[in-house]
C-alpha positions as CSV (number, residue, x, y, z in Angstrom):
1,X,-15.5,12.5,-30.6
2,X,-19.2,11.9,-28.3
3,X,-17.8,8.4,-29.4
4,X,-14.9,8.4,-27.6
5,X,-15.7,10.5,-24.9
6,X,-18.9,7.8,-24.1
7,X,-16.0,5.1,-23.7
8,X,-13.5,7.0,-21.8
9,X,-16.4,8.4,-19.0
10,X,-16.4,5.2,-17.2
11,X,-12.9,4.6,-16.7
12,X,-12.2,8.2,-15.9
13,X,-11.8,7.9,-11.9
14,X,-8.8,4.6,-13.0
15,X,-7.2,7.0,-15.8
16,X,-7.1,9.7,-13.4
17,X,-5.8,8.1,-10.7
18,X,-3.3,6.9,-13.1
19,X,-2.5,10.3,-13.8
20,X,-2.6,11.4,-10.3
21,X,0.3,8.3,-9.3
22,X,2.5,9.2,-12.5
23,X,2.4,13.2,-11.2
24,X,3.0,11.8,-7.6
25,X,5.8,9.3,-8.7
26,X,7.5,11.8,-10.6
27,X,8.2,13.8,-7.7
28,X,8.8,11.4,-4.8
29,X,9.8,7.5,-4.4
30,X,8.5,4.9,-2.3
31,X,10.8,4.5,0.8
32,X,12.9,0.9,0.4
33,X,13.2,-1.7,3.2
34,X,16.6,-0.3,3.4
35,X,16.2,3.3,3.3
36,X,13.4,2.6,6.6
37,X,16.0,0.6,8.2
38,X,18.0,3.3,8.0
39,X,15.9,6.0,9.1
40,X,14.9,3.9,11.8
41,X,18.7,3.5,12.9
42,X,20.3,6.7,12.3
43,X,17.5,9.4,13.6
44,X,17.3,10.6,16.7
45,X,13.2,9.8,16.3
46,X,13.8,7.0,13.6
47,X,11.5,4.5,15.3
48,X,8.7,6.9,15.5
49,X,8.9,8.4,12.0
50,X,9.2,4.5,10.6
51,X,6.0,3.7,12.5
52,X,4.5,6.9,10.7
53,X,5.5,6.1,7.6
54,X,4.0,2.6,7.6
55,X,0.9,3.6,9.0
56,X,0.8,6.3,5.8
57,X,0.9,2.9,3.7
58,X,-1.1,0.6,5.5
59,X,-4.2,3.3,5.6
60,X,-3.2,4.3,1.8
61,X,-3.3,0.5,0.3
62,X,-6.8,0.6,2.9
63,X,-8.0,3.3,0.6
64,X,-6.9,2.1,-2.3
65,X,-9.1,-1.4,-1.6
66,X,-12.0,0.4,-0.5
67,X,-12.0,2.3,-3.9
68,X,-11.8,-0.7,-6.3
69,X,-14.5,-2.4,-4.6
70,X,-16.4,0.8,-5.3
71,X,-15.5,0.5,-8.6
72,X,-16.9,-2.8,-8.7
73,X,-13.0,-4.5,-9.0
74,X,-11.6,-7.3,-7.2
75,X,-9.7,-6.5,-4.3
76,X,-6.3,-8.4,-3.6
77,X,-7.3,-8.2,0.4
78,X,-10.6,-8.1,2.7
79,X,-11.1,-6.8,5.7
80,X,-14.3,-7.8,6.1
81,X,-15.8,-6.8,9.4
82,X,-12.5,-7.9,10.9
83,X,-9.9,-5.3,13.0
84,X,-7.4,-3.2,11.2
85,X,-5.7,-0.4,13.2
86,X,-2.7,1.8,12.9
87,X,-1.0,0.6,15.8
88,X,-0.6,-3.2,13.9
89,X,1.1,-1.5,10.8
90,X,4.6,-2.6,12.7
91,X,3.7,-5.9,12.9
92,X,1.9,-6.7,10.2
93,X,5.6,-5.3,8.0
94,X,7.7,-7.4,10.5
95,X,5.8,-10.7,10.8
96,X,5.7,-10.7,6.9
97,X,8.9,-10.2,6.2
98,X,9.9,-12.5,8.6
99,X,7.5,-15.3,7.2
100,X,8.9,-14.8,3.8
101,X,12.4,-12.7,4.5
102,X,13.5,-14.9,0.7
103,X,10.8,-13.4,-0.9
104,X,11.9,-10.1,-0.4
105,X,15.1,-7.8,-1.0
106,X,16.4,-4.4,0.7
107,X,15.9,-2.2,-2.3
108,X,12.3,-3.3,-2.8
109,X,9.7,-0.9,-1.8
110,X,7.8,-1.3,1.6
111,X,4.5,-0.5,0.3
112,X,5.0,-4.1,-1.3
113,X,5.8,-5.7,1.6
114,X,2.8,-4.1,3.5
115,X,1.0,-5.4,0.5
116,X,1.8,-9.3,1.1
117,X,1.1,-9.0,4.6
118,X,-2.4,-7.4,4.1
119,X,-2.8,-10.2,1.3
120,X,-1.8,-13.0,3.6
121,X,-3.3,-11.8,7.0
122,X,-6.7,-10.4,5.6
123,X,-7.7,-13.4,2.9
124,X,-11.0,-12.7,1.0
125,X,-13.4,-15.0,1.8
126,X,-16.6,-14.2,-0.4
C-alpha cells in the first residue's frame, strides 16, 4: 500500500485534475463553433457574451500551459515574454479559423480552435 501510494504522490496534481475535468465535463459541455455563432446572432448581447466566453478559454488554456511547465511537461504553446491580452481572444479565434476554415467543423469545440491559434501564433522557441 506505502508502495503504491509512493508512486501515485507525484502524479497526484495530473490525476486530480483529471478528476476535477471528468466532474466538470459531466455537468457542462464545451460551447461549439456553432452554438457561439449562434449566441452571437440571436442575443440581444450575443457579441459581448461571445467575446466573454472566449476570453474564459483563452485565459483557461493560459492556465493550463503555465501549469504543465510547472510540472516540468512540455507545453503545446509559449508565450514567452511576448503579449497576450483578453482583448485579442476575438482575433486570435477568427484569424485561425479563417487560416484553416478546412481544418475545422461547426460542431467541434471552440476551446480547440483557440488551441490551434495559440499553437500557431505563440510557437515555442527554446
Amino acid at each position: 500500500m506505502q508502495r503504491a501510494a509512493v508512486l501515485l504522490l507525484p502524479r497526484l496534481p495530473a490525476l486530480l485534475l483529471a478528476l476535477a475535468a471528468g466532474a466538470i465535463g459531466a455537468g457542462a459541455q464545451a460551447m461549439s463553433i456553432r452554438e457561439l455563432r449562434t449566441l452571437e446572432a440571436n442575443e440581444k448581447d450575443g457579441k459581448a457574451y461571445a467575446s466573454y466566453y472566449l476570453v474564459g478559454v483563452l485565459e483557461g488554456l493560459r492556465e493550463g500551459v503555465e501549469s504543465s511547465q510547472r510540472n516540468g511537461q512540455v507545453p503545446p504553446f509559449c508565450i514567452e515574454g511576448r503579449r497576450l491580452e483578453p482583448s485579442m481572444a476575438r482575433s486570435l479565434y477568427q484569424t485561425e479559423l479563417s487560416r484553416n476554415a478546412d481544418s475545422y467543423e461547426a460542431d467541434m469545440p471552440v476551446q480547440l480552435v483557440m488551441a490551434g491559434a495559440l499553437r500557431n501564433s505563440y510557437r515555442c522557441t527554446r
